[in-house]
Structure formats: C-alpha cells, structure tokens
Phi, psi and omega in degrees: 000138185300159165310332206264332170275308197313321189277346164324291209292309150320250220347311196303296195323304187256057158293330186304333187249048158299319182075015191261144185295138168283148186246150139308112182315095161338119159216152163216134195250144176215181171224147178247175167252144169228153333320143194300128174287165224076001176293129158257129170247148143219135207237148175280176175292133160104351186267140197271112174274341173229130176212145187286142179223155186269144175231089188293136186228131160218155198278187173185167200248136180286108173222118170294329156224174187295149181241173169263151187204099189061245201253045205205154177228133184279103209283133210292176190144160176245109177271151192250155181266118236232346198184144176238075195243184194275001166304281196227176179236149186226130185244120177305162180046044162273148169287122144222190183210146160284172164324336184251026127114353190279148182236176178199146206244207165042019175268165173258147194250177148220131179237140166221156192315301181328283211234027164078326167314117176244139172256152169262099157068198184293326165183175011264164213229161185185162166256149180267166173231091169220144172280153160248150210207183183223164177239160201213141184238113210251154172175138195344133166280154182308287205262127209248151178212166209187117178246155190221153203278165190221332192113223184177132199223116180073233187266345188237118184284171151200150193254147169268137180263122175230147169241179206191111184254111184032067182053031192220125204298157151232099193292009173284338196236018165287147177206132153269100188254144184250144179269169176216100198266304176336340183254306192201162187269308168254193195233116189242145161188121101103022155109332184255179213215155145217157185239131176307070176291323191226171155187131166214209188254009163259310163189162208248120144214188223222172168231167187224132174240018167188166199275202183272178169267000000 
C-alpha cells in the first residue's frame, strides 16, 4: 500500500472514536420492473427481457465535478450514504486519486452538520460545491417473474414466462405464450405491456411500456 493511502486508510479507520450512536440510514424500498419503463431495449433468444427487481432509494452526495480535498482529489460521481450520526453524515465507494494520478476506490467521505465541511476522518476538510441526490440500488426480488425471448416464426413470436422463489423455479406456474405481430405490436402477461420494434430469430427489440402487476 502506498504511503499516502496507508494514511488514507488510519484516518478513516479513526473516525470511529467519535463515539457519536449511529441512526438508521434514510431510505426507501419498493419493487420495479427492469429494464425500466420507457426503456428500449435489444436482446438475443434465450435473454430475459423483463424481471421483477427489489429497489432501494438511498440519499447521496452528488459532485457534479472533481473536488480537491488536501493533497487527494475527490473524483465527481453519486456517493450513497452509508452511515448517520448527529455529527456527520458518512458516504461510501468514493473514488480519489493523488496528484500523481494513483487512485483508490471504496473510500468515506464525511460531512459534517456543524459547518457544512466534508472530511477524510477529522481531516482534511475542505468545502464542496455538491447537490444532495438519492441513488438507487437494484437486485432480484425473492419471488421473482420474467419473461424471456423465445424467437420468432413468420409472423409470430414467443416468450417464456418463468417464476422463481428464491432463485429457486417454480415449474408449475412456467408458461409459453406465442404473439401473433401481424395483430398487433404490442405484447401483454400478467399486467406488463412491451411494444414490438423489431424480431427476428436472432433478437428482438422492444420498448417496455408497463411493468409486471
């Protein structure tokens, strides 16, 4: 480890004997469809075109460009927040780099409440020109539904419908529906909606205009 992140690396580490009780991180969780609607997507046979997903919204601090922070430059990006005291607020995965160009990732940021000041540990401090924003965190729902391209003959396609309990299938409720595009464009199951742009027997692509219900 270079000299100058090993001191990186102290500092951070002794934020800790601030001694102030950590809060629960502000968030809010919902489930989405992914790709999101209004996405145009395009995928080969056999590629999942729709999956139900768990979503996390956490805040986070925004720097619309690189900041300087001591001899370390603070690389722009949306940091998520990771910790809440009545201190500081402390933000995760920041990028920096030295002066020479080395970089290092996974580092904390701290702001803190008094004066507005974001810090590496008690320091050094510097003031930001940053927004506060939320981030978003996406990943498989326990029970999961999916529909996947299957290909296309003539006029008409089909998708596989698959479900899935903790990652684990449930082949009682797989279903194969075949389209007729020649009737319509678009494509319905179970509450979500996509519109046909393209199909052939290689891959398909779509706009996806409603999620699963």
């Amino acid at each position: 480890m270079k000299p100058v992140f090993k001191l990186l690396f102290v500092m951070m580490c002794g934020i800790g004997v601030a001694g102030c009780k950590s809060r629960p991180v502000p968030h809010s969780a919902y489930q989405t469809t992914l790709p999101q609607v209004g996405t145009v997507v395009t995928i080969g046979i056999g590629e999942k075109m729709l999956i139900k997903s768990d979503a996390v919204e956490t805040r986070a601090l925004v720097l619309a460009q690189d900041q300087p922070l001591g001899e370390f430059i603070v690389r722009k990006g949306t940091y998520p927040q990771i910790a809440d005291k009545a201190e500081y607020q402390t933000f995760g995965g920041v990028v920096m780099a030295t002066a020479g160009g080395t970089v290092a990732k996974q580092n904390k940021l701290h702001l803190f409440s008094k004066d507005g000041t974001i810090c590496i540990g008690r320091a050094p401090c510097a003031k930001f020109d940053y927004v506060m924003g939320v981030t978003t965190n996406y990943q498989a729902a326990s029970f999961q539904n999916t529909l996947i391209y299957s290909g296309r003959i003539g006029d008409k396609i089909t998708l596989g419908y698959r479900e899935f309990q903790r990652n684990v299938a449930r082949p009682a409720f797989n279903n194969d529906v075949t389209y007729d595009l020649s009737e319509s464009m678009i494509l319905g199951y179970k509450g979500a909606r996509l519109e046909v742009l393209h199909a052939s027997n290689t891959e398909i692509s779509y706009k996806v205009l409603a999620g699963f219900d």
